[in-house]
ZAVEXDREN-307088 format. One line per field, with one value per atom (N, C-alpha, C, O, CB): residue number from 1; atom name; x, y, z negated. Coordinates in nm, 4 decimals. Each point is the difference from the previous one (the first is absolute). Glycine has a CB too. Example, Ala and Ser with C-alpha at 12.3 -4.5 7.8 and 13.67 -1.06 7.14 Angstrom:
% residues 2
seq	[1  1  1  1  1  2  2  2  2  2]
atom	[N  CA  C  O  CB  N  CA  C  O  CB]
east	[1.3190  -0.0890  0.0900  0.1036  -0.2928  0.1542  0.0820  -0.0770  0.0509  0.0675]
north	[-0.5690  0.1190  0.1200  -0.0019  -0.1154  0.2223  0.1190  0.1090  0.1108  -0.1736]
up	[-0.7800  0.0000  0.0000  -0.0665  -0.0581  0.1966  -0.0060  -0.0730  -0.0169  0.2314]
END
This chain:
% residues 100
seq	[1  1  1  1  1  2  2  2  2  2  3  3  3  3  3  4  4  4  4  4  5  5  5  5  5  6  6  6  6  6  7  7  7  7  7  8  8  8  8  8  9  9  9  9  9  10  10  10  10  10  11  11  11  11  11  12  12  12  12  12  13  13  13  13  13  14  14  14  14  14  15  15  15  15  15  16  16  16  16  16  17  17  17  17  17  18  18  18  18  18  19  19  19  19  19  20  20  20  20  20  21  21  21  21  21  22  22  22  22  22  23  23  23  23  23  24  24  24  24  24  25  25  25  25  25  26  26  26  26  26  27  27  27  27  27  28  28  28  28  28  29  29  29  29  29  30  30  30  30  30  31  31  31  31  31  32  32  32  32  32  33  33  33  33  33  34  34  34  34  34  35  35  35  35  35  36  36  36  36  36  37  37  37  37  37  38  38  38  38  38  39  39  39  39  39  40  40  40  40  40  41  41  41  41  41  42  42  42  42  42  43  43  43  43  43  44  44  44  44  44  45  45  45  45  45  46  46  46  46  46  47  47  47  47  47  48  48  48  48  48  49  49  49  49  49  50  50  50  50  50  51  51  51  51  51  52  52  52  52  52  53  53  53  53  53  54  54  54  54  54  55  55  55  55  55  56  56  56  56  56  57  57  57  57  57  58  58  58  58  58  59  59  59  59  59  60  60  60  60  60  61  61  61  61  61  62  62  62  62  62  63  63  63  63  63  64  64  64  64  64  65  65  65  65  65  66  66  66  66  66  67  67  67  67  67  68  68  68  68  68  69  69  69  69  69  70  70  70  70  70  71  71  71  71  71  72  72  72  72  72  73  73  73  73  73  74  74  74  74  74  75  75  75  75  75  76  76  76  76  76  77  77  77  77  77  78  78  78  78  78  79  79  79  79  79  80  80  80  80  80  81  81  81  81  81  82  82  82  82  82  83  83  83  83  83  84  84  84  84  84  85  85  85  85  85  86  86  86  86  86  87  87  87  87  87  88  88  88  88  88  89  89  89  89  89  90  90  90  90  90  91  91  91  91  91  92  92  92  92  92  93  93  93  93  93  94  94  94  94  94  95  95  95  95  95  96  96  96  96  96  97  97  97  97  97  98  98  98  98  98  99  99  99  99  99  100  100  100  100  100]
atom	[N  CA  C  O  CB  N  CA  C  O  CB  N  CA  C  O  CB  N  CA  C  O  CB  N  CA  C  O  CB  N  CA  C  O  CB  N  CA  C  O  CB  N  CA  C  O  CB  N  CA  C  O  CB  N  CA  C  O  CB  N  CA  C  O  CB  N  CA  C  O  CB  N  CA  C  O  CB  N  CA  C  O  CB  N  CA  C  O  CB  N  CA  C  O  CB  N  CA  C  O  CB  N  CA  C  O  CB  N  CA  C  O  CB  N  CA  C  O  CB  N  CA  C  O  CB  N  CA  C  O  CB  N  CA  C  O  CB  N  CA  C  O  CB  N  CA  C  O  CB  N  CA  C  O  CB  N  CA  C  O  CB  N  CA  C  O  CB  N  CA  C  O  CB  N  CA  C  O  CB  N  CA  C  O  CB  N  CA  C  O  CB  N  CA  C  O  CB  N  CA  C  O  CB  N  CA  C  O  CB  N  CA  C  O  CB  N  CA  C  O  CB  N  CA  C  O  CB  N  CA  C  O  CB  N  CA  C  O  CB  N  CA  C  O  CB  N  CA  C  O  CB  N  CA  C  O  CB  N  CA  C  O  CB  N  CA  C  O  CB  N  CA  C  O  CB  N  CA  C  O  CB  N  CA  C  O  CB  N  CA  C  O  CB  N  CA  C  O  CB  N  CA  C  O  CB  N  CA  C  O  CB  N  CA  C  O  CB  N  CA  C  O  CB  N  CA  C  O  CB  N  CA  C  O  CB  N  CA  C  O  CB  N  CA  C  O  CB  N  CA  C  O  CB  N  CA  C  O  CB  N  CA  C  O  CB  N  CA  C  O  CB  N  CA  C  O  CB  N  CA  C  O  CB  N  CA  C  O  CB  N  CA  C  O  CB  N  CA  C  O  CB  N  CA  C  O  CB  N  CA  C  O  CB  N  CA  C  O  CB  N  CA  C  O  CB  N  CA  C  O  CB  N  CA  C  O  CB  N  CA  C  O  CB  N  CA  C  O  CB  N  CA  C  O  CB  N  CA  C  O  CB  N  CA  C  O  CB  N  CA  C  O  CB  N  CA  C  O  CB  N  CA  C  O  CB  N  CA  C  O  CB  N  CA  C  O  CB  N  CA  C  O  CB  N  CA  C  O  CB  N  CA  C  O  CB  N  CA  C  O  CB  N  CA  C  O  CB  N  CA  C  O  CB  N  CA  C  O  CB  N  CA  C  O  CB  N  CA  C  O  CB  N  CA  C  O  CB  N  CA  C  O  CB  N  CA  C  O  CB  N  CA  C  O  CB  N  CA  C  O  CB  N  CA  C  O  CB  N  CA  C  O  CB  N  CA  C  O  CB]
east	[-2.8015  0.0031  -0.0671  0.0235  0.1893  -0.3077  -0.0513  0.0147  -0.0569  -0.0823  0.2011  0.0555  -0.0731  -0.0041  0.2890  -0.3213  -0.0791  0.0698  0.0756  -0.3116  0.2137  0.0235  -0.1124  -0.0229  0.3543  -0.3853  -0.1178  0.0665  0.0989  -0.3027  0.1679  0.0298  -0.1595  -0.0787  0.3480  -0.3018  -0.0846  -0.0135  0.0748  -0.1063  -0.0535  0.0164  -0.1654  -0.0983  0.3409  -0.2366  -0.1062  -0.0025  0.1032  -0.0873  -0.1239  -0.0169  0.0281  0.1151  -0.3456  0.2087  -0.0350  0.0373  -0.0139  -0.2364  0.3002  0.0401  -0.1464  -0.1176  0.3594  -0.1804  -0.1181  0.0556  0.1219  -0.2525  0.0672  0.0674  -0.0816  -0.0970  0.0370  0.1458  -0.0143  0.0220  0.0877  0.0013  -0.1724  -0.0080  0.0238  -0.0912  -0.0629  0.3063  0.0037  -0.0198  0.0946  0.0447  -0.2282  0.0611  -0.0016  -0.0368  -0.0362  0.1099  0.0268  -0.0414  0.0429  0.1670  -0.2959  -0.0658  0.0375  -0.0173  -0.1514  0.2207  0.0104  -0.0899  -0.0147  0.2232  -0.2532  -0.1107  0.0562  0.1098  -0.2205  0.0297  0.0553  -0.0987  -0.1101  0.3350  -0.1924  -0.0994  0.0437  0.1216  -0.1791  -0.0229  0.0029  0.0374  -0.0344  -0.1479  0.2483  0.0097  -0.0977  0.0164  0.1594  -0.3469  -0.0910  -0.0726  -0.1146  0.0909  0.1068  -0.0414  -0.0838  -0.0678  0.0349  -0.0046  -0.0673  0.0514  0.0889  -0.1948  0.0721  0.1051  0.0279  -0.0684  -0.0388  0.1707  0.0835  0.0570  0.0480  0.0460  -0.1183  0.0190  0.1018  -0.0504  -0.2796  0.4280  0.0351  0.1058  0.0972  -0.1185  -0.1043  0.0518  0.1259  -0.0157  -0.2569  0.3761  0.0582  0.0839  0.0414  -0.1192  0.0979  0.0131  0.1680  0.0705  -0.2793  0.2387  0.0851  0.0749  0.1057  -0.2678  0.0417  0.1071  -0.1275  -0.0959  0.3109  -0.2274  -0.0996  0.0737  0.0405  -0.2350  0.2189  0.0787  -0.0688  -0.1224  0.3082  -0.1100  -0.0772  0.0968  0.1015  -0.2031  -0.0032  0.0734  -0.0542  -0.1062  0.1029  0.1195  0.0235  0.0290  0.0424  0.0483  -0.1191  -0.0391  0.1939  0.0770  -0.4413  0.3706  0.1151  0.1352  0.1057  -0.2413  0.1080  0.0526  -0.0467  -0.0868  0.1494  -0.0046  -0.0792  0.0537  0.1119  -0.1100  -0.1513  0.0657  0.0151  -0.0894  -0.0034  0.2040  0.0805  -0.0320  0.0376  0.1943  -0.2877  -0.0320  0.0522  -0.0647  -0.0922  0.2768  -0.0047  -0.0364  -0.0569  0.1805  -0.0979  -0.0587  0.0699  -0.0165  -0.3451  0.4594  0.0135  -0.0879  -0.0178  0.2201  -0.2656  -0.1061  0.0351  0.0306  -0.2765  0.2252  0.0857  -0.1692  -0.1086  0.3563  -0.2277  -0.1490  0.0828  0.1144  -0.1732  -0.0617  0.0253  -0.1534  -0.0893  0.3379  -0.2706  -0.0793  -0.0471  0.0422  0.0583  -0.1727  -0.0730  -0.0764  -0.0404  -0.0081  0.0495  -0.1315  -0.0918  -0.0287  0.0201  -0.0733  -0.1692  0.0169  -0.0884  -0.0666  0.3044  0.0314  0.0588  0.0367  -0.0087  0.0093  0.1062  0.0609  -0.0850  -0.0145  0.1881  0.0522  -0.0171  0.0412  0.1259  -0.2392  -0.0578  0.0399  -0.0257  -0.1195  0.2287  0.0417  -0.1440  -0.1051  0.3434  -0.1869  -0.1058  -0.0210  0.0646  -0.1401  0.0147  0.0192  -0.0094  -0.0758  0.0185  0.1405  -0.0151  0.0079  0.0722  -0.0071  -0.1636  0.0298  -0.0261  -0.0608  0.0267  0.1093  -0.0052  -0.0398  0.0126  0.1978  -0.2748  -0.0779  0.0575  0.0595  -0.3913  0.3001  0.0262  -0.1232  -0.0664  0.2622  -0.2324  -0.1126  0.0334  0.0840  -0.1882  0.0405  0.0233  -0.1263  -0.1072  0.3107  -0.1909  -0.1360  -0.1035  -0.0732  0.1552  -0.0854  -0.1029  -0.0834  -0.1074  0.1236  0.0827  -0.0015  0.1612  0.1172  -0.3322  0.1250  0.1042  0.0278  -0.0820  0.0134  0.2156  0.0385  0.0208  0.0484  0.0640  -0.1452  0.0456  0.0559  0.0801  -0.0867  0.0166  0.1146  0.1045  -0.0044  -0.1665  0.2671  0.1274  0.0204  -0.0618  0.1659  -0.0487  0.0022  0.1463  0.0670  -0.2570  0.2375  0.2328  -0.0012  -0.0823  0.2054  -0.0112  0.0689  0.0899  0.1088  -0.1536  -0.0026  0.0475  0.0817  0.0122  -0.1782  0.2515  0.1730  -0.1220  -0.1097  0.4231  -0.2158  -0.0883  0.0829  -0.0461  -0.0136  0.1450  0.0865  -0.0700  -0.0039  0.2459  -0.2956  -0.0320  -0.1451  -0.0053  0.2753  -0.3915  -0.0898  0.0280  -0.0627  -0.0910  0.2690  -0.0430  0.1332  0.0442  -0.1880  0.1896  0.1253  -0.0493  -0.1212  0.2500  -0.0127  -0.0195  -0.1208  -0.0042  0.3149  -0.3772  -0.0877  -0.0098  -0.0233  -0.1045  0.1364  -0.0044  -0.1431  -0.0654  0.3561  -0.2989  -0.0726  0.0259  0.1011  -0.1732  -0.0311  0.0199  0.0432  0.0166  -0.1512]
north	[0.0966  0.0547  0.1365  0.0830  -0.2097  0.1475  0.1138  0.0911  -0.0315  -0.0855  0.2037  0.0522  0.1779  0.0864  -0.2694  0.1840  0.1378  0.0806  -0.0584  -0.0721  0.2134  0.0781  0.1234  0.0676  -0.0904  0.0284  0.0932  0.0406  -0.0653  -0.0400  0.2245  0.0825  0.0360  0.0511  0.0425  -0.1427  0.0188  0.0800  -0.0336  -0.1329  0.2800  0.1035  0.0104  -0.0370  0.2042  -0.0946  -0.0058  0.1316  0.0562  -0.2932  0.2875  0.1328  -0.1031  0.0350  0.1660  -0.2690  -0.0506  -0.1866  -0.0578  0.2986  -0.2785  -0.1501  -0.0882  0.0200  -0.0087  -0.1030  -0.1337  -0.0897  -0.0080  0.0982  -0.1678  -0.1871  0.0398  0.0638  -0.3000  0.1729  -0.0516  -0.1333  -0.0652  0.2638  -0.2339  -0.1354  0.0259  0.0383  -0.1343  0.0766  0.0493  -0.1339  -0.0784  0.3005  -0.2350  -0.0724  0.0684  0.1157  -0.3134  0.1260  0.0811  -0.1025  -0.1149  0.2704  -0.0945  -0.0725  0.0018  0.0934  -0.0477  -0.1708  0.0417  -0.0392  -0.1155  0.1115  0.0882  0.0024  -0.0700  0.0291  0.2164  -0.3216  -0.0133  -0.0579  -0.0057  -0.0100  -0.0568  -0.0316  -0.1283  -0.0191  0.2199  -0.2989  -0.1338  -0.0359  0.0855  -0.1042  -0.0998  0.0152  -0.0174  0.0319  -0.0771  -0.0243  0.0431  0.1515  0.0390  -0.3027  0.3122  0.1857  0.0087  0.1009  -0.0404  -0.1146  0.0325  0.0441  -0.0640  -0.0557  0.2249  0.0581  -0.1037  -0.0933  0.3445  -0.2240  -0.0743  0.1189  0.1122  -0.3195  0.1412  0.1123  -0.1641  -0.1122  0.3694  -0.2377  -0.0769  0.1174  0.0755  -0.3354  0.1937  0.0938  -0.0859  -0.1215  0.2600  -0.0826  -0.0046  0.0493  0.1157  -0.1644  -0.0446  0.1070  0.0243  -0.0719  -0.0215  0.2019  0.1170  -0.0545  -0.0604  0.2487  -0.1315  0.0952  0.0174  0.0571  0.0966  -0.1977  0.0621  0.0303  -0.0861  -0.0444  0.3229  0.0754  0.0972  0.0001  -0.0506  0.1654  0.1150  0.1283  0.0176  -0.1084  0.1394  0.1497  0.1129  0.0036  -0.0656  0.1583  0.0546  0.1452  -0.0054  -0.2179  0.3571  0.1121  0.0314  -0.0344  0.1213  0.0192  0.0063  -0.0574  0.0576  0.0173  -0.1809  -0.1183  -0.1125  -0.0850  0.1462  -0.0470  -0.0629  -0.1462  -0.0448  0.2738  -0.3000  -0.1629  -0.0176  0.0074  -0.1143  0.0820  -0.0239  -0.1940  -0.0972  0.3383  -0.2399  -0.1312  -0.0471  0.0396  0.0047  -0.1355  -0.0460  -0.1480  -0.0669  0.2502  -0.2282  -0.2095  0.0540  0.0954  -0.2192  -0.0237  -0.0606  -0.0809  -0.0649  0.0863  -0.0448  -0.1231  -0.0417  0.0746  0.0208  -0.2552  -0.1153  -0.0003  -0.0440  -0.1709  0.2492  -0.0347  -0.1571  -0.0449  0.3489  -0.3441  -0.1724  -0.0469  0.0437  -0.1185  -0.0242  -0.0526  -0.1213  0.0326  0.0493  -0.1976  -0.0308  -0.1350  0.0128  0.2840  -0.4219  -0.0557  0.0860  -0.0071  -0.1972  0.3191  0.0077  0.1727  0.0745  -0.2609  0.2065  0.1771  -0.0230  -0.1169  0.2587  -0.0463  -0.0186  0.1771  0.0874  -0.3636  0.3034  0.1425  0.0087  -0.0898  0.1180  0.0966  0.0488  0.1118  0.0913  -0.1965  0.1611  0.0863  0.1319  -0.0197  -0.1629  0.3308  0.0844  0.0713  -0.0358  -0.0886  0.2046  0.0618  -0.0493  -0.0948  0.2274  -0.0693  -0.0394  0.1054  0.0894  -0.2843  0.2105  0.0907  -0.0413  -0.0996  0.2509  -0.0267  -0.0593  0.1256  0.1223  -0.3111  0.0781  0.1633  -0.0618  -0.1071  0.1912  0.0027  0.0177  0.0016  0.1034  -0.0088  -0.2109  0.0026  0.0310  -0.0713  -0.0837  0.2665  -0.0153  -0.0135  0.0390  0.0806  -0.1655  -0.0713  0.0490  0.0896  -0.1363  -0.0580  -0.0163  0.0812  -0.0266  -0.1062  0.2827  0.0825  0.0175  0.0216  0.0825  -0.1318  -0.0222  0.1452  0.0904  -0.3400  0.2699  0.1334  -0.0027  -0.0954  0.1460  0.0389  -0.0457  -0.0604  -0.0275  0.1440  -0.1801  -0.0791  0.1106  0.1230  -0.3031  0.0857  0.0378  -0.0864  -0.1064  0.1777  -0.0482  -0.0632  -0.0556  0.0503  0.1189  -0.2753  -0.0144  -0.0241  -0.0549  -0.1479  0.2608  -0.0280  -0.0863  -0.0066  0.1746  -0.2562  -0.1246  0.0094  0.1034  -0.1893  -0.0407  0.0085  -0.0406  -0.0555  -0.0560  0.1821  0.0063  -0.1862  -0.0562  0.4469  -0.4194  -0.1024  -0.1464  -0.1071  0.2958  -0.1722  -0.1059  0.0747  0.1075  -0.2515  0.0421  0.0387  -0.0359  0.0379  -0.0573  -0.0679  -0.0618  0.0612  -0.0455  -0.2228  0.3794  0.0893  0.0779  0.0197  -0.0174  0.0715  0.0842  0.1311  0.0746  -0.1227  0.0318  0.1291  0.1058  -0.0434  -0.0968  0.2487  0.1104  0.1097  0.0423  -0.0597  0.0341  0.1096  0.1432  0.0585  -0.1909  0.2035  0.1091  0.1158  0.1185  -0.2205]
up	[1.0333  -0.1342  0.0033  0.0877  -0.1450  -0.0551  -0.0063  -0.1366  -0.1045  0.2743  -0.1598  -0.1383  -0.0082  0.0875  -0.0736  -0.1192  -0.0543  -0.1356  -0.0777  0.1626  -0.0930  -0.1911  0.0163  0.1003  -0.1659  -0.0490  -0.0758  -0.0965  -0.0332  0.0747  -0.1130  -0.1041  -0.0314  0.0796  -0.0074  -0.2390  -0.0172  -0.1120  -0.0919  0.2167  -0.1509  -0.1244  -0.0481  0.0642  0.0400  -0.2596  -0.0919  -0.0522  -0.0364  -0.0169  0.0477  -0.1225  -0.1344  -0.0264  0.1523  -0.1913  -0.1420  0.0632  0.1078  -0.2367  -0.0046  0.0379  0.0297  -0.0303  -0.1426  0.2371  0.0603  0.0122  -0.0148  0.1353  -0.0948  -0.0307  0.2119  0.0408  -0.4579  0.4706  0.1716  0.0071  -0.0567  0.1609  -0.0323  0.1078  0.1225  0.0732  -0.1831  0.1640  0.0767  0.1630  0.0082  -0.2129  0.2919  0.1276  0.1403  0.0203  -0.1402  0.1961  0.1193  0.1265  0.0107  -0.1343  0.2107  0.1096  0.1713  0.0784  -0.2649  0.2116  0.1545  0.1190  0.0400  -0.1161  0.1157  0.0892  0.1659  0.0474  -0.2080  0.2169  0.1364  0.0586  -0.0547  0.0157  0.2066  0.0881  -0.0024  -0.0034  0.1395  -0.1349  0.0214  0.1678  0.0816  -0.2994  0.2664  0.1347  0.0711  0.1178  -0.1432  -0.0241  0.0848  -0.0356  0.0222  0.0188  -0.0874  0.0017  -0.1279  0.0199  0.2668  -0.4200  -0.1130  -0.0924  -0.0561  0.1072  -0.0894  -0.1319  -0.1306  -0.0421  0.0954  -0.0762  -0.1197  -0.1188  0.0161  0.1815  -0.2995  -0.1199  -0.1057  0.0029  0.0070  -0.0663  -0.0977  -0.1223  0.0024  0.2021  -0.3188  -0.1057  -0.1005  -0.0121  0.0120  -0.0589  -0.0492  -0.1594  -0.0061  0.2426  -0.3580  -0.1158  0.0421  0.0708  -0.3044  0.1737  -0.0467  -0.1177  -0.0183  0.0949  -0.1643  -0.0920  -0.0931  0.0519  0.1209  -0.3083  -0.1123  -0.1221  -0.0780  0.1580  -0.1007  -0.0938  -0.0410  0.0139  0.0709  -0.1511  -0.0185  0.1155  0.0673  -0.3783  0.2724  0.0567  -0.1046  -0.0622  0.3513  -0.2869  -0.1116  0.0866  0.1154  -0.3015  0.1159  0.0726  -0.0459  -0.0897  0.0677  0.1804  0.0170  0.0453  0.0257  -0.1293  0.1056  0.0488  0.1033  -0.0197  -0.1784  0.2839  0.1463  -0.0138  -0.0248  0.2163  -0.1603  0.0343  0.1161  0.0843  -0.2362  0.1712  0.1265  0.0440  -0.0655  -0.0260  0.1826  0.0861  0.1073  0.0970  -0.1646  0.1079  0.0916  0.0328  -0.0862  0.0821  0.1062  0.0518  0.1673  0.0760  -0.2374  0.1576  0.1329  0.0094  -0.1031  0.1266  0.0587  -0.0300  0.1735  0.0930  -0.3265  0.2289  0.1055  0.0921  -0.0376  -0.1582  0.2608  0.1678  0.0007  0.0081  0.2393  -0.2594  0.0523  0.0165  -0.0725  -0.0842  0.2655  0.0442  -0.1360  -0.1109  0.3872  -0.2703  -0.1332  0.1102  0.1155  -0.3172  0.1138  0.1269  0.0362  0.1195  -0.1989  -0.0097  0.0359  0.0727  0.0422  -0.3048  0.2543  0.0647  0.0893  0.0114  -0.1772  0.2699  0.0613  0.0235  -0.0170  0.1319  -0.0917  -0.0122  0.1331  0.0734  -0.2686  0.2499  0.0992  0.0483  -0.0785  0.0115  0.2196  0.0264  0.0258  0.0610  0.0188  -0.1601  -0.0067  -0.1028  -0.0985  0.2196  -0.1333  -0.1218  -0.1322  -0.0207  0.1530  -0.2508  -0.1200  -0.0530  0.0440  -0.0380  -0.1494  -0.0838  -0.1345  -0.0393  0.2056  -0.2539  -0.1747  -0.0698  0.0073  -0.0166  -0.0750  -0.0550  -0.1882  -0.0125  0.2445  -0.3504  -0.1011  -0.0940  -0.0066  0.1069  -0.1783  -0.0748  -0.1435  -0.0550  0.2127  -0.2333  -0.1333  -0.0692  0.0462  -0.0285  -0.1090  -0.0600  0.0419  -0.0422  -0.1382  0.3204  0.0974  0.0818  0.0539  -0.1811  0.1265  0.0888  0.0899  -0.0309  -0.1348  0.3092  0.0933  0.0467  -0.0162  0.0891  -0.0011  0.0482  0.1566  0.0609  -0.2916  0.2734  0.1679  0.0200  -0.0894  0.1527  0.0462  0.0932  0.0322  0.0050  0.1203  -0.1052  0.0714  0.1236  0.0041  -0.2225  0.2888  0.1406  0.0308  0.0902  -0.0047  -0.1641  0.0235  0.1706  0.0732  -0.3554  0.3055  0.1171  0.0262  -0.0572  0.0634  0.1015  0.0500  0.0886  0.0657  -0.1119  0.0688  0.0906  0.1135  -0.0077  -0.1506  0.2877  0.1056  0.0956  0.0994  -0.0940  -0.0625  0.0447  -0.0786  0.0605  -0.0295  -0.1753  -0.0519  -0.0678  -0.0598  0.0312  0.0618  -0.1289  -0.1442  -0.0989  0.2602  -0.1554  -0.1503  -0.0894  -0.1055  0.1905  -0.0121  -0.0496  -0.0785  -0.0090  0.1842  -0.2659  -0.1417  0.0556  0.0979  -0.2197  0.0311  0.0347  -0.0953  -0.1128  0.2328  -0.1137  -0.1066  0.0071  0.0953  -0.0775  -0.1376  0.0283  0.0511  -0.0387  -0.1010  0.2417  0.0005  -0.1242  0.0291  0.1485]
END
């Protein structure tokens, strides 16, 4: 399980599309990017939209969940924000991971 929260703020209101992307290595070593929707609201000045997602790591016929780094980054209408890098149980890869 991989679980995140964003707080997102505005000078002046906007309508957001919000998704969020997790980046990783395939097990023959090729990056992998799979994007995901959110959340499409407004944000309104003064008032922060608060975001969270547990989101379930599970393997797929055509994926398979791959021990190694992962990261998630935050797209709002279609500008992405850095990565974050969650920290993984050193006992299980496929254990709760949080962000820094």
């Amino acid at each position: 399980m991989l679980s995140f929260s964003a707080a997102l703020t505005a000078t002046v209101a906007v309508p957001v599309d919000v998704m969020f992307v997790i980046s990783s290595t395939t097990p023959t070593g090729k990056p992998r990017e799979k994007v995901y929707f959110l959340s499409r609201t407004a944000v309104r000045p003064g008032r922060p939209l608060l975001l969270s997602k547990p989101h379930k790591l599970r393997s797929t016929a055509p994926t398979k969940i791959a021990p190694g780094p992962y990261t998630v980054a935050i797209q709002v209408n279609g500008r992405r924000f850095p990565p974050c890098r969650p920290r993984s149980s050193q006992h299980d890869p496929r254990a709760a991971h949080h962000l820094i």
